[in-house]
C-alpha positions as CSV (number, residue, x, y, z in Angstrom):
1,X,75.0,117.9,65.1
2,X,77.2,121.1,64.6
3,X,78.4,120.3,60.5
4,X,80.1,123.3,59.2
5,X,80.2,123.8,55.0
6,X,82.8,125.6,53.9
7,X,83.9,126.3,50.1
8,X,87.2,124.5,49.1
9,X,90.2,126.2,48.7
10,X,93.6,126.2,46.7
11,X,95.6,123.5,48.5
12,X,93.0,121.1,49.7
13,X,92.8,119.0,46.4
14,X,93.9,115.9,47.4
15,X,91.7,115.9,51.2
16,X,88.8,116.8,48.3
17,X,90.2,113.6,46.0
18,X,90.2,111.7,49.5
19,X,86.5,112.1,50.3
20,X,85.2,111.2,46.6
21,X,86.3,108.2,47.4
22,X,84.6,107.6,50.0
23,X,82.3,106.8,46.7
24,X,83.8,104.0,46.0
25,X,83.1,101.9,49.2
26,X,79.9,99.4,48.5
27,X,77.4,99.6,47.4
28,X,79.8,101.8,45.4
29,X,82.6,100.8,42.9
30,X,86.3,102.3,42.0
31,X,85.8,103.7,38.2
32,X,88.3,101.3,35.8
33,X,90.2,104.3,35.0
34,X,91.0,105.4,38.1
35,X,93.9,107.5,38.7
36,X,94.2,109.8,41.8
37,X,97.1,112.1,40.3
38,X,94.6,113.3,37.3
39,X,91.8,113.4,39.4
40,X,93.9,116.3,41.8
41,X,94.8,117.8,38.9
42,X,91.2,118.3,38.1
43,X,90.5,119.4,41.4
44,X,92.4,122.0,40.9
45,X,90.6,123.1,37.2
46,X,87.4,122.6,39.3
47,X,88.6,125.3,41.8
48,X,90.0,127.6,39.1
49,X,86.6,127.7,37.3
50,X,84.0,130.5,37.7
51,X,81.4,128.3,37.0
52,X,82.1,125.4,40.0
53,X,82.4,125.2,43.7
54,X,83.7,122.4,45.4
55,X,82.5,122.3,49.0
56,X,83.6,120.6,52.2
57,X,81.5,119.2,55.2
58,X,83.1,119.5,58.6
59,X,82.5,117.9,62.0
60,X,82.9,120.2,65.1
61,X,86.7,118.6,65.4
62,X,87.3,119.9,62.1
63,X,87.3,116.3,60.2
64,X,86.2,116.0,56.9
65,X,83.0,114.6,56.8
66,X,81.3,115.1,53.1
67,X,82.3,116.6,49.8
68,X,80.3,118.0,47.2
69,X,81.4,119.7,43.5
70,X,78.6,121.9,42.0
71,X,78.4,123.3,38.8
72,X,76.3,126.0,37.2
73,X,75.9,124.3,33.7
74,X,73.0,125.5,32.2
75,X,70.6,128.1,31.9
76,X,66.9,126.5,31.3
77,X,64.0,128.1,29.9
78,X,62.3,126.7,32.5
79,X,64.0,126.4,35.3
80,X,66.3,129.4,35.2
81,X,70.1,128.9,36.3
82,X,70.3,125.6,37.2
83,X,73.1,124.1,39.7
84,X,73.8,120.7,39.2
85,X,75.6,118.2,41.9
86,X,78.1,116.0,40.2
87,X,80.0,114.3,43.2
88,X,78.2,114.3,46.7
89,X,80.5,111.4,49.0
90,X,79.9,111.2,52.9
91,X,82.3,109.5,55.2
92,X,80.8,106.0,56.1
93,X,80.6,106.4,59.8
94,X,79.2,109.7,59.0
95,X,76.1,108.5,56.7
96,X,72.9,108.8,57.7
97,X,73.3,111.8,59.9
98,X,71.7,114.4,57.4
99,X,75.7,115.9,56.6
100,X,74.5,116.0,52.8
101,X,70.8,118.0,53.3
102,X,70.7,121.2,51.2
103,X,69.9,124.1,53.1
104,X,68.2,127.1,50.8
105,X,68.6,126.1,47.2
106,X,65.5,126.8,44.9
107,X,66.3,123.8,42.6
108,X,68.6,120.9,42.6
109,X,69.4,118.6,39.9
110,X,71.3,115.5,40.7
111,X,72.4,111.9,39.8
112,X,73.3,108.6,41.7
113,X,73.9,105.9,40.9
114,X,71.9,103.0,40.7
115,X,73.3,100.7,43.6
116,X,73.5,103.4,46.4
117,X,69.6,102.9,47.4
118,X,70.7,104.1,51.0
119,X,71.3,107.5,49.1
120,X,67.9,107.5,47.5
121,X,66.5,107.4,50.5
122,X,68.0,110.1,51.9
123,X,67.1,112.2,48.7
124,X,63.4,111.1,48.7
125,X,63.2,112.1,53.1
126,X,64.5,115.7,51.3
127,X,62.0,116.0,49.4
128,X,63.3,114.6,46.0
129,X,61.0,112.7,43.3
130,X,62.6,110.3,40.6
131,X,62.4,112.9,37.4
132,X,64.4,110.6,34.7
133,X,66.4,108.0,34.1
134,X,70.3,109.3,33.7
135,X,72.2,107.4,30.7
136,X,76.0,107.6,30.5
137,X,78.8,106.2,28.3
138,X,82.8,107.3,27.8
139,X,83.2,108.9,24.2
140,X,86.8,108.2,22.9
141,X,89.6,107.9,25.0
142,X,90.7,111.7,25.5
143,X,89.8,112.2,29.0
């Protein structure tokens, strides 16, 4: 398989919005709050950012086949700068085909949820161990 990853640029937000929800098919779910117009319009903070990357996964015919968004959001004491992997979405007829392997990086730091054990899988044939449990809850209703 010939998968070409390419950085995200200015103009592909919605394609980007497009394959994040590629999340939401099962054993994934659509978030309550939902709404496709604000999440382009993050998109296009995320791209504006110095400290995020939004990257795209093609197939050899140029169809989008993965997204990721990455973010350098701390530096650890000891871990150095860490990169951490906030949305990672493959097409469903293009799962378990590898298109989400890192290639290179020194550390990776990243959360799934608990119903996508397909996922885990892959992550564990990577080279991934369970590190800790992830807890998350919505603060207040500025979003």
């Amino acid at each position: 398989m010939n998968i070409r990853i390419r950085r995200s640029q200015p103009g592909t937000e919605a394609e980007f919005v497009t394959g994040l929800e590629w999340l939401f098919d099962p054993p994934g779910s659509r978030p309550p709050d939902w709404d496709r117009g604000r999440a382009v319009k993050r998109t296009v903070q995320v791209l504006a950012s110095e400290n995020a990357a939004l990257f795209e996964a093609r197939s050899p015919q140029d169809q989008l086949v993965g997204v990721a968004s990455v973010y350098l959001d701390i530096l650890s004491v000891r871990f150095g700068r860490r990169a951490s992997i906030e949305d990672l979405a493959v097409h469903p007829e293009w799962r378990r085909q590898d298109v989400g392997a890192e290639h290179g990086a020194d550390y990776v730091f990243l959360e799934s949820g608990i119903s996508r054990t397909e996922a885990h899988h892959f992550y564990l044939r990577q080279g991934a161990n369970h590190a800790a449990a992830a807890f998350r809850w919505t603060v207040g209703h500025n979003r």
